[in-house]
C-alpha positions in Angstrom: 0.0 0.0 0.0 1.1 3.3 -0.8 1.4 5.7 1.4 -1.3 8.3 2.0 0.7 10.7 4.8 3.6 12.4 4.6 5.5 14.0 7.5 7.6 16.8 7.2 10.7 17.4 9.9 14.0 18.3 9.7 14.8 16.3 13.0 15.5 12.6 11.6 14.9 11.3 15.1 11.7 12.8 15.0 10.9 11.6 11.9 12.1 8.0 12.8 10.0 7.9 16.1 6.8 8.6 14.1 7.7 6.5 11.2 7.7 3.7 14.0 4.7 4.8 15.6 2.7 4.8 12.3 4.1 1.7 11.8 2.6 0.0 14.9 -0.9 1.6 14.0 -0.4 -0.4 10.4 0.0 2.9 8.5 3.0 3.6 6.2 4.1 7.2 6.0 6.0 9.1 3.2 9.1 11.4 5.3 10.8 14.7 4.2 13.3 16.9 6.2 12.7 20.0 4.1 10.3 21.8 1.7 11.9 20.8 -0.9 11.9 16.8 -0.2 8.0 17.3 0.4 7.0 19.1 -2.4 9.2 16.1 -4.3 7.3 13.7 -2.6 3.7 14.8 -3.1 4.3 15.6 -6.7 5.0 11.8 -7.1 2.2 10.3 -5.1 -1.6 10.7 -3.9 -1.8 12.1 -0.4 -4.5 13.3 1.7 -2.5 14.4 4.7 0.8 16.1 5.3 2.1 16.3 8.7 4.3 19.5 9.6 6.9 20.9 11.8 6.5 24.7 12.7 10.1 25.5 12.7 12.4 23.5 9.5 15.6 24.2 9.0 15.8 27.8 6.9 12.2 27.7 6.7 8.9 28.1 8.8 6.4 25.2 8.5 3.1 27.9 8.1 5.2 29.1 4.5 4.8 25.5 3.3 1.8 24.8 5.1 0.0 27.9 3.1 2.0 26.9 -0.3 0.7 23.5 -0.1 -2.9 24.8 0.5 -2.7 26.5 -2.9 -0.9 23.8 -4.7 -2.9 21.0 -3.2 -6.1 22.6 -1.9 -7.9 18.8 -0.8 -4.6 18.4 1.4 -5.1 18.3 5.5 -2.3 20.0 6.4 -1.9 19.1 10.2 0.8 21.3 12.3 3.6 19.5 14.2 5.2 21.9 17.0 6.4 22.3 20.8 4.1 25.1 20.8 2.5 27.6 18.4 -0.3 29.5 17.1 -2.5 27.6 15.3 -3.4 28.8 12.2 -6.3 28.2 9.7 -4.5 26.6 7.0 -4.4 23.6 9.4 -7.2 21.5 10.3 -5.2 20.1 13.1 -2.5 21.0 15.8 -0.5 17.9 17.2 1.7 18.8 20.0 5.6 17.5 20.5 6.2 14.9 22.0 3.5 12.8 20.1 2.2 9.8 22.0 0.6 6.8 20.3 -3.3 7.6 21.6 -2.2 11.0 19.6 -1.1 9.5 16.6 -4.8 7.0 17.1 -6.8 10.1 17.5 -5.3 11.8 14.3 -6.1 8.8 12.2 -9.3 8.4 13.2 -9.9 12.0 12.6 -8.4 11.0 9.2 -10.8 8.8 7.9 -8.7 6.1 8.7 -10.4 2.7 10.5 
């Protein structure tokens, strides 16, 4: 099965812990540690969520979160951060560090069964 998230994170621990995490819940991610490696990814897959980190490496997470709104306007975009603002380009805020029940919740509120 292809996957159907991606997450975007510059940390590659980050990235690895939820990786495994979505792995337990039977759900294979897509990863990216920049704007660039995401906007790679989507353009070579179907996708219906995109998980990202406020603060990326020489970029903020709300300028690709509100680039990916225009570019792929079905997309959740859901917002991955210590703590932040939300703002209305995302239809969700997940808060660092991201426990499993969060991760269960999110997919449920994905569609996913």
């Amino acid at each position: 099965m292809n996957p159907q998230i991606l997450l975007v994170d510059d940390d590659e621990t980050t990235r690895d812990i939820l990786n495994r995490l979505f792995e337990r819940l039977g759900v294979k991610i897509a990863t990216a540690a920049n704007p660039e490696e995401a906007l790679a990814v989507l353009s070579q897959g179907s996708f219906s969520a995109a998980i990202l980190d406020h603060q990326l490496k020489g970029s903020l997470g709300i300028d690709l979160a509100h680039r990916l709104a225009r570019q792929y306007p079905g997309l959740k975009l859901i917002s991955l951060s210590g703590d932040v603002v939300p703002d209305p380009v995302f239809c969700r805020h997940m808060v660092k560090p991201v426990r499993l029940a969060d991760l269960r919740e999110l997919l449920l509120f994905l569609g996913f069964s």
